[in-house]
Structure formats: C-alpha cells, structure tokens
VMD Tcl script that draws the C-alpha trace (Angstrom):
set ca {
  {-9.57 89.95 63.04}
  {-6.36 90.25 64.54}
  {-6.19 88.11 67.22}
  {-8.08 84.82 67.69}
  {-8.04 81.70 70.31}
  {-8.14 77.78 69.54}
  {-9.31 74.94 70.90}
  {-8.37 71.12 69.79}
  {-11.05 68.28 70.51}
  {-9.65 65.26 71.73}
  {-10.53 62.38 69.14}
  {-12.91 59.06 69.85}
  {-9.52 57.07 69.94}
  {-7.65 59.44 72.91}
  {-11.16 59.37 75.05}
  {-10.29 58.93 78.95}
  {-12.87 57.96 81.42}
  {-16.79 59.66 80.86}
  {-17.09 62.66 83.48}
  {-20.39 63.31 83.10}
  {-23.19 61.01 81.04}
  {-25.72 62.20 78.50}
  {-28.49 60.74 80.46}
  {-27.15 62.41 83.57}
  {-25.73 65.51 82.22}
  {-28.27 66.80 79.65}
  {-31.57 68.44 80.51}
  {-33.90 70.15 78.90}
  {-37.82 70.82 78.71}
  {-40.36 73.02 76.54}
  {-41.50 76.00 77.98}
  {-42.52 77.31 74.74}
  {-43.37 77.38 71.06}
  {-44.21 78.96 67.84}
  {-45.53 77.96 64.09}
  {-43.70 79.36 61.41}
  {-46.94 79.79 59.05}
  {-45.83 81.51 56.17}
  {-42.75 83.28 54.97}
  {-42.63 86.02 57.55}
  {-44.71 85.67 60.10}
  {-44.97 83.35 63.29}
  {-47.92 82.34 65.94}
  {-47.24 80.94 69.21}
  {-49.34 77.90 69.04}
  {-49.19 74.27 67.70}
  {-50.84 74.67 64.51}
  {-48.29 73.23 62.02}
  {-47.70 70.16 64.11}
  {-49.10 67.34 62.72}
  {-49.35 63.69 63.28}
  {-47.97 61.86 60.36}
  {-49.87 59.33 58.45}
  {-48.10 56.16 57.23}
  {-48.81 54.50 53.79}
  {-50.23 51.47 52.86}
  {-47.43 48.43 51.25}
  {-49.29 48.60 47.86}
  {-48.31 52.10 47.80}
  {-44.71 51.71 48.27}
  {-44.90 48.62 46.70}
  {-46.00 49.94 43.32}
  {-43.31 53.40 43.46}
  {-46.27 55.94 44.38}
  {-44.66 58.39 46.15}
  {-41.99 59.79 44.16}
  {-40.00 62.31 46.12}
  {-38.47 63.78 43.09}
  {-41.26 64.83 40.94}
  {-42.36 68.98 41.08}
  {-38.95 70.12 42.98}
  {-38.26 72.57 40.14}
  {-41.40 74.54 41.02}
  {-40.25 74.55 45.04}
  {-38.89 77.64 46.52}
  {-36.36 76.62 48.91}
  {-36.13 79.13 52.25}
  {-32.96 81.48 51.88}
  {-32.09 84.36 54.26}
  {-31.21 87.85 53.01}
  {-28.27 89.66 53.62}
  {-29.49 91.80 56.11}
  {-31.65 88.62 57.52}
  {-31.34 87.56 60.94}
  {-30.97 83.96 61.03}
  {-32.10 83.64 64.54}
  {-34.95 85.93 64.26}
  {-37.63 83.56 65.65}
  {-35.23 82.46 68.36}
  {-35.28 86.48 69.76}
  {-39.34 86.61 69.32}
  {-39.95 83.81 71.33}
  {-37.10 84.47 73.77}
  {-39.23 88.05 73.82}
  {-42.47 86.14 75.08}
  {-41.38 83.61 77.77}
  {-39.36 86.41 79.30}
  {-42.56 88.21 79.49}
  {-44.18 85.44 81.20}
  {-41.34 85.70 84.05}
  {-41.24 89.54 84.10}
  {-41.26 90.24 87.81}
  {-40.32 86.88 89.18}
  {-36.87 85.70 90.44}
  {-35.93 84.41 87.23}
  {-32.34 84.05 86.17}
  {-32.01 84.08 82.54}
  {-29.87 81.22 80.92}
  {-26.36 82.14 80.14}
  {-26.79 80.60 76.05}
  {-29.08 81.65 73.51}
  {-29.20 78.92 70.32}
  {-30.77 76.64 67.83}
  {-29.81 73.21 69.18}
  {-28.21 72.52 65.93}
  {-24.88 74.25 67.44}
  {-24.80 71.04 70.04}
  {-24.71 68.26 67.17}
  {-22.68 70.57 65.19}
  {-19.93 70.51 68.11}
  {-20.52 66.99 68.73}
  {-20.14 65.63 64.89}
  {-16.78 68.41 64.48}
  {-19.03 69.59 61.73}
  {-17.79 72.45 59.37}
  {-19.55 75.53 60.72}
  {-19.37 78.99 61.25}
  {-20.91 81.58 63.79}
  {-21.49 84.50 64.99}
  {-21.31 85.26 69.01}
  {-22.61 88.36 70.73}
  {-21.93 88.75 74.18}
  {-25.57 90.74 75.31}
  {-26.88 91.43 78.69}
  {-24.75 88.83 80.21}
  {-25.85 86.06 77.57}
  {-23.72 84.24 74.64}
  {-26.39 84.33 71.48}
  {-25.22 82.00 68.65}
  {-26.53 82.88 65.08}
  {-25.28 80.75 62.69}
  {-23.65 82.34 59.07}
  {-25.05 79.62 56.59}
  {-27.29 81.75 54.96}
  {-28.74 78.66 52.37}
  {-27.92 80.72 49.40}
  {-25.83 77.80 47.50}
  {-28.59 74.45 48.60}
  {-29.15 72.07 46.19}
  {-32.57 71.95 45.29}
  {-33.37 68.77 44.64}
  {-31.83 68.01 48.46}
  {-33.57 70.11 49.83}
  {-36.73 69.38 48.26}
  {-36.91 65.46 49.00}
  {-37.10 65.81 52.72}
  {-39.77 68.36 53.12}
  {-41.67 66.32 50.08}
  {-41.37 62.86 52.70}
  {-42.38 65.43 55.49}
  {-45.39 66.13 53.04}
  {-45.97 62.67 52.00}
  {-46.59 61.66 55.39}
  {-48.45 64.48 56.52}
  {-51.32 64.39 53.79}
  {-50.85 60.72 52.37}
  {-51.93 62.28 49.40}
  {-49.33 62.48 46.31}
  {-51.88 65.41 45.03}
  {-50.78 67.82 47.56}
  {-48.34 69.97 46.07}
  {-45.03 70.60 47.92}
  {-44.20 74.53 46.81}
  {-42.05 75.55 49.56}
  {-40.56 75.32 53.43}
  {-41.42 77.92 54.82}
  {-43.98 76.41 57.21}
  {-42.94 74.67 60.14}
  {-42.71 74.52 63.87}
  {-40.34 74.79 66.44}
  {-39.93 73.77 70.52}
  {-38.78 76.27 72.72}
  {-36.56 74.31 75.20}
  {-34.99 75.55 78.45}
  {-32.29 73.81 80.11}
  {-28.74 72.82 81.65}
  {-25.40 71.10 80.43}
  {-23.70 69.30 83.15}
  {-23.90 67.95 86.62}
  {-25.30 70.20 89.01}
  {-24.16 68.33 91.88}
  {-20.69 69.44 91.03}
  {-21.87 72.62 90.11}
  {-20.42 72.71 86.72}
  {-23.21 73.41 84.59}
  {-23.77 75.96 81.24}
  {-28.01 76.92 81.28}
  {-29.21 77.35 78.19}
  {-32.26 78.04 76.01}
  {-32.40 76.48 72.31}
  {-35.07 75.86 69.53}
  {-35.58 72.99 67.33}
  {-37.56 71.94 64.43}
  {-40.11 69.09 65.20}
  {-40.76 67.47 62.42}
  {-44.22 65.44 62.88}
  {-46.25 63.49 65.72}
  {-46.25 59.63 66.63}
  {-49.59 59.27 65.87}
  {-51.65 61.30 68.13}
  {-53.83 64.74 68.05}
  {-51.85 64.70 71.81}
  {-49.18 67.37 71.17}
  {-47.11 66.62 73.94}
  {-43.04 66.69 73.88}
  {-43.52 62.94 74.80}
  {-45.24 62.61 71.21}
  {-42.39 64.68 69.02}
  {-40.59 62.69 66.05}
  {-37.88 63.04 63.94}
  {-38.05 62.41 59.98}
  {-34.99 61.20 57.32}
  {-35.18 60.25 54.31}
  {-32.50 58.05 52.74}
  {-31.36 56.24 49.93}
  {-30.40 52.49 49.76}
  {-29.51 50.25 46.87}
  {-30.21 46.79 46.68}
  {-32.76 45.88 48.54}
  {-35.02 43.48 49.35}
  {-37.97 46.12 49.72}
  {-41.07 43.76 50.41}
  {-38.86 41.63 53.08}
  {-37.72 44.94 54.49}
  {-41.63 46.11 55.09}
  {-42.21 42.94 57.56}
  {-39.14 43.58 59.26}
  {-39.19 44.03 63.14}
  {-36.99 46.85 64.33}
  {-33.14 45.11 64.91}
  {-33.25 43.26 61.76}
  {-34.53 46.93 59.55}
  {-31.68 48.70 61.41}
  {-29.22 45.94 60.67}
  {-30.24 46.12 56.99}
  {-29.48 49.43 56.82}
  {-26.02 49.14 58.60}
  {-25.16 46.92 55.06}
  {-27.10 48.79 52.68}
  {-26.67 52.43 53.69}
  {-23.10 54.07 52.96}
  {-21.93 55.84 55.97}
  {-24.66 54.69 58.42}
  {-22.75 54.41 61.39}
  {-22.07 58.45 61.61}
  {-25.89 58.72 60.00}
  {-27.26 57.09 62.79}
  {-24.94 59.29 65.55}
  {-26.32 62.08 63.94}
  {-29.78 61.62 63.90}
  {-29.38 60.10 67.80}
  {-27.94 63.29 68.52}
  {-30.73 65.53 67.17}
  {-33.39 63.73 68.74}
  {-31.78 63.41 71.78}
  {-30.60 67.49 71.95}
  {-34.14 68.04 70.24}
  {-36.43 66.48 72.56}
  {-38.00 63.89 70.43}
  {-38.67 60.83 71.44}
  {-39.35 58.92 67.91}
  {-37.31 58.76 64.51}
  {-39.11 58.08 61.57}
  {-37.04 56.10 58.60}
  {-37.77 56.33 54.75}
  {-35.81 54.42 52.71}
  {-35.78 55.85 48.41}
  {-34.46 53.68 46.00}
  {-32.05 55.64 43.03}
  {-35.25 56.49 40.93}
  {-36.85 59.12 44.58}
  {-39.03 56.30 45.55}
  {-40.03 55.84 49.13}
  {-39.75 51.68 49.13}
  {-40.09 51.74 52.61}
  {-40.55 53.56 55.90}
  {-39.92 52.55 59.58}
  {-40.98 53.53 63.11}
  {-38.12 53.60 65.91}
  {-37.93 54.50 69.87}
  {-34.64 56.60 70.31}
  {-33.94 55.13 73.95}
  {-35.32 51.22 73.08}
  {-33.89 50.74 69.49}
  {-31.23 53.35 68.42}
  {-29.28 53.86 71.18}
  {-28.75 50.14 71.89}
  {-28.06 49.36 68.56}
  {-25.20 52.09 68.08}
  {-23.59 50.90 71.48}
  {-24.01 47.18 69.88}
  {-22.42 47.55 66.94}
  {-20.35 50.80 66.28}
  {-17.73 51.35 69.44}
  {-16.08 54.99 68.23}
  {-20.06 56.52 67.61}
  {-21.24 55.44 70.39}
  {-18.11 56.77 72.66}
  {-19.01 60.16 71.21}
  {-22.49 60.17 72.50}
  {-21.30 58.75 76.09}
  {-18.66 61.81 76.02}
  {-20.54 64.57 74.41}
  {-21.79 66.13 77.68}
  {-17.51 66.33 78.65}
  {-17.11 68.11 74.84}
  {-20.10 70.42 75.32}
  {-18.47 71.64 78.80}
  {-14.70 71.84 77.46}
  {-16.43 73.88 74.81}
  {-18.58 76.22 76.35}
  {-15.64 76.64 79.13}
  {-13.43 78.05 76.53}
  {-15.96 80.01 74.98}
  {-16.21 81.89 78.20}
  {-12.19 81.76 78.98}
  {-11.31 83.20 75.37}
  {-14.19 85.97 75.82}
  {-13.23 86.60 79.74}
  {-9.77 87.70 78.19}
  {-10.90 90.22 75.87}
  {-13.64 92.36 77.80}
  {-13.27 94.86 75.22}
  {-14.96 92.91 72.73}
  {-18.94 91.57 72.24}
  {-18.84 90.57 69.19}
  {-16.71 86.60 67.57}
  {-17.00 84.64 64.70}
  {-16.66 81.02 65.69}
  {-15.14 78.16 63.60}
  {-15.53 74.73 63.99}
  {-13.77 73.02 61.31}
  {-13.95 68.73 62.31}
  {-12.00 68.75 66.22}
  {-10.34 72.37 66.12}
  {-12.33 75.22 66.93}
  {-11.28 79.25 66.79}
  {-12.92 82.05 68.47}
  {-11.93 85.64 66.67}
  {-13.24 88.78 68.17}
  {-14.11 90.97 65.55}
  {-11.92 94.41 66.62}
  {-13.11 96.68 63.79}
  {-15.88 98.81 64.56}
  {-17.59 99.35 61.23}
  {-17.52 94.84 61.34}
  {-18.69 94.78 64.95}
  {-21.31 96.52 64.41}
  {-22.77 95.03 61.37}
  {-22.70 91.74 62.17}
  {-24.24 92.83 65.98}
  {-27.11 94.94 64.19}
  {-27.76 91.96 61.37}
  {-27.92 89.29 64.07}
  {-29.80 91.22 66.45}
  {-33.25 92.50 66.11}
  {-34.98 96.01 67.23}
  {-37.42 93.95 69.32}
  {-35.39 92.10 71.49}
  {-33.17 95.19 72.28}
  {-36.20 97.18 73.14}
  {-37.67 94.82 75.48}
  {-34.29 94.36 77.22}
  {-33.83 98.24 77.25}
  {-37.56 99.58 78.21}
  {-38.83 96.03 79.39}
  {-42.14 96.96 77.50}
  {-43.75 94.27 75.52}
  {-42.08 94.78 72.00}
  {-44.73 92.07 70.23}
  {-47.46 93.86 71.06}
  {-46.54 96.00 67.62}
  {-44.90 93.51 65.95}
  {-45.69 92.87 62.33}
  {-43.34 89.17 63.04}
  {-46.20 87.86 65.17}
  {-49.74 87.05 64.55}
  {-52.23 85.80 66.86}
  {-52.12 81.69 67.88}
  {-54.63 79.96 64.88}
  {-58.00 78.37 66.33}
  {-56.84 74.64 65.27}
  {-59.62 72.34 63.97}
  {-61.03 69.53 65.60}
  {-59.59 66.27 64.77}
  {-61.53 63.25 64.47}
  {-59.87 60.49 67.00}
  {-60.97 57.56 65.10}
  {-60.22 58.90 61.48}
  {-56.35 59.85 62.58}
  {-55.91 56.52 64.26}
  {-56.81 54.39 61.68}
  {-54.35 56.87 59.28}
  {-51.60 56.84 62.13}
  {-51.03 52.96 62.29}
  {-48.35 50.93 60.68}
  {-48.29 49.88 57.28}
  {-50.57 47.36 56.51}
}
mol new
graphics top color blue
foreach p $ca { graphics top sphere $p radius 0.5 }
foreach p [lrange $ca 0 end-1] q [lrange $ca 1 end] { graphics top cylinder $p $q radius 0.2 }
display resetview
C-alpha cells in the first residue's frame, strides 16, 4: 500500500452549529430479512425472532439465572480465512434486487452492516475492506472473531437465551442462530440534495412482547455488570430513577448508553432491554426502556459531550462518506481499500498490488452475487446458502402475554 488518504474528525469540544439532525437526516426502513438457522445456512423469514419473556423477582431475587455457568461447552461463531464476513449481506442483497428486476430501481450507492455507522460515530478501532463494484461501495469488515473471549461472548447470547426460553434448562451451545433486518435507506437532507443511499443489516435481538413481528416491535438486549446495589429497590424502580442508578453504579455509562442509543437508533429498534449481573454472572435485575421517551432524554439531560455526538452524527456520517468518495474519485485505477478508523482519524489505502487486490476482492465477494450482477439470473435458485422460509408455529396469544409482562 503505497499511497493512502486521511481524514481527522473534529472532536465533541470543536463542534460548530448541527447541519443536519438525526431525526431529520437519518432514514431507513425494512424491505427485507433472513434467519440465520444454523451454521451455514439462511431462510428468508422471521423464524428466529422471538418475543422475550421476562422473569419473575423471586428468580432474580434468589441468583437463578447464572450467565456464567456451561460457557466452556459454547462454540463461539468465528469466520475462516477464506470466509466472507458479509456473506449474508450479498444473499439477501441477491433477493430484494430480484424483487425490483425490471423496475426503475436505482440501487443504493453503500452496501453494509450498520455496525460501520456506530463504529464511525464512537471513533471505534476498526478495520475494513472497500470494493468499489458496479457503481456501489461494499464494506466488509476484517475482525474475523478469531481472538474473543469466551466467557464475553458467551454471557450475552446466554441473557438473549434466558429471556427467550425463561428456562435455565435450555442449554446455550452456540451463536450461530439469529436474525437480521434488511434496511434500505438515506443519510442526509434531501432537500439540499446532499444525501449517501444506502442498504445495511442488523441483528435484532428479541421482540417487546408480541407474536406481531413488526419493525415497530424490534428490541435491543445488554447485559451489564454493576456493583453495589440495592437489587430489590432497583426491581420497583420506574424508568429515570433505574437509569440514574446506573449512571452511579455502572463504570463508563455515559459512552455505554451513546452506544447502545446509537445501535438502536441506526438499527431500527425501537426498545432496549437492560440486565444488570452482579460480579458472581447473576442477572439481579432487568429493565424495559423506549429509545425516543427514556434514553434519549436522559443522555441530553445529563451527559452534554454524548449527547452532542448523536445531534452531529448525521454531519460525521456525510464528511465521511464524502471523503470516501473524494479519496476513491482520485484513484480510478483502483477498486479495492482497506479502511482504518483508529478513535477521530481515519485512512483510506488502495491496495495497488494485484496478487492483494485480488484476494481480498475474491474473499469478500461471493460467486453468487457476481453472477446475478453479470447474467442477472437468479443465483439462489442453486444455492446451497439458502433454504426455504420455515412454516413458524402458532403462538398462543394469551400464553405469550402473560410470559411477556413485567416482572412481577
């Protein structure tokens, strides 16, 4: 990599006046889905969404649902060498272009996970790889999970579990499973013109309390750990005075809580579910909250520099994807960058060798994709990726609604 191009953030502190708001500049809507349902393969239907199921006091009360116990027999999701990370990203792009094969439809200029917006957003450490393709920028991140911690990684999906079965019998043996949003959208103000389209996937974690699998419905899950608590006066908390608790008790809460704003917000849901695990992995206590009525308010309430980075994060995601397309618009040549974003510097480095180009290009890209942009045949009709959608089961309304309420 012989030549390269950087970028420097301005920080929270050197902030000017807000161009363009989140609530005015951000917009985004599912067109599209898919259920990871096993290691390999993925279905284009709803069927590992699932409302979750909140326990009863005596159960946190007494320590029964130990995050920590059977992570050494989990198998934690890694990608192989010659693994595309955004795999899933290219199917489903594959199907809802199908759906608009033959129509006037103009195909978004970015192709991501919406992870790359928080990552730009919190000047997280992060590397990627950029292909320019058929007029498109396609993000794959590098992270290939090969160092996580186990026990990290296992907590999480065993609270995802926890909720979704109430039942500490269910065995949490890997992550394979989940499902994802396919959202289509814009970054800007089209009144001025000066927008970036876009279409990104996220993860959706679980359901507020509904069979209704509707966007509307979509929550986020975290698990974290607090010390010194009051658990019991915690449970009958409203939701100002659990958030305020947490501001004391939980180190590093005020960039927690602009993170987790910023993935529901980017990721379309609606709801953020709270666990709180004491030091020994048990869930003490667990807490419901509306992302526009409770978390947004608070962070502009109480933490000033967060909550100027989520006013001004539309303006960062425009500076960024500008230069993106200035650095690339000056080296033609070239359809192939690593990106690094390393805290409020970025750098964009074409990758000029041939024999790198390529392989990066041919292990971020998949032979499905290029063949339906090449032949504009159906590529999934073949594809041993994609199974048919699962017939989901019926759910009884008044069973899950008496399992969906609050603690008790």
């Amino acid at each position: 990599m012989s030549l390269s191009y950087g970028f420097e953030f301005q920080t929270p502190e050197n902030l000017k006046d807000v161009h363009c708001s989140i609530e005015k500049g951000f917009h985004k809507k599912e067109v599209l889905y898919y259920s990871q349902i096993n290691a390999t393969q993925i279905s284009f239907d709803k069927s590992q969404l699932e409302p979750y199921r909140l326990p009863l006091a005596k159960t946190l009360n007494n320590g029964d649902w130990n995050t920590r116990n059977g992570y050494k027999l989990f198998q934690a999701k890694k990608f192989g060498e010659n693994e595309s990370r955004i795999r899933n990203l290219l199917l489903i792009t594959i199907k809802y272009e199908l759906t608009k094969y033959g129509t006037k439809y103009i195909r978004p200029k970015v192709l991501c996970h919406s992870g790359l917006f928080c990552d730009v957003i919190n000047n997280s450490k992060e590397t990627y790889d950029v292909i320019c393709y058929d007029g498109q920028l396609i993000f794959s991140s590098t992270n290939r999970r090969l160092d996580q911690n186990l026990l990290i990684s296992y907590i999480g999906i065993r609270f995802e579990d926890l909720l979704k079965y109430n039942d500490v019998t269910q065995k949490t043996r890997d992550n394979f499973k989940h499902f994802k949003t396919l959202g289509e959208g814009y970054i800007g103000d089209k009144e001025q013109g000066d927008v970036i389209s876009f279409l990104s996937v996220t993860e959706i974690d679980s359901l507020k309390g509904t069979k209704d699998k509707e966007p509307g419905k979509y929550t986020e899950i975290k698990l974290t750990i607090s010390h010194g608590m009051n658990w019991k006066k915690l449970q009958t908390s409203d939701n100002t005075a659990f958030l305020a608790t947490m501001s004391r008790a939980v180190s590093g809460f005020e960039r927690k809580l602009l993170k987790w704003i910023l993935q529901c917000k980017f990721g379309m849901s609606k709801h953020l579910l709270v666990g709180l695990r004491d030091g020994s992995f048990n869930v003490r206590a667990v807490h419901l909250f509306s992302l526009e009525k409770d978390l947004i308010p608070f962070l502009k309430r109480h933490y000033r520099r967060e909550y100027s980075i989520y006013v001004s994060a539309i303006d960062k995601l425009q500076q960024f994807f500008a230069w993106i397309e200035q650095s690339i618009e000056k080296n033609k040549d070239c359809t192939v960058y690593r990106l690094e974003i390393n805290g409020y510097s970025c750098k964009l480095s074409p990758l000029v060798s041939p024999e790198e180009s390529e392989q990066v290009f041919n292990n971020v890209m998949i032979k499905p994709f290029i063949q339906w942009r090449e032949t504009k045949k159906d590529s999934l009709v073949d594809c041993k990726d994609v199974v048919e959608p699962a017939v989901e089961p019926a759910v009884d309304n008044l069973s899950q609604a008496l399992e969906a309420t609050h603690i008790r």
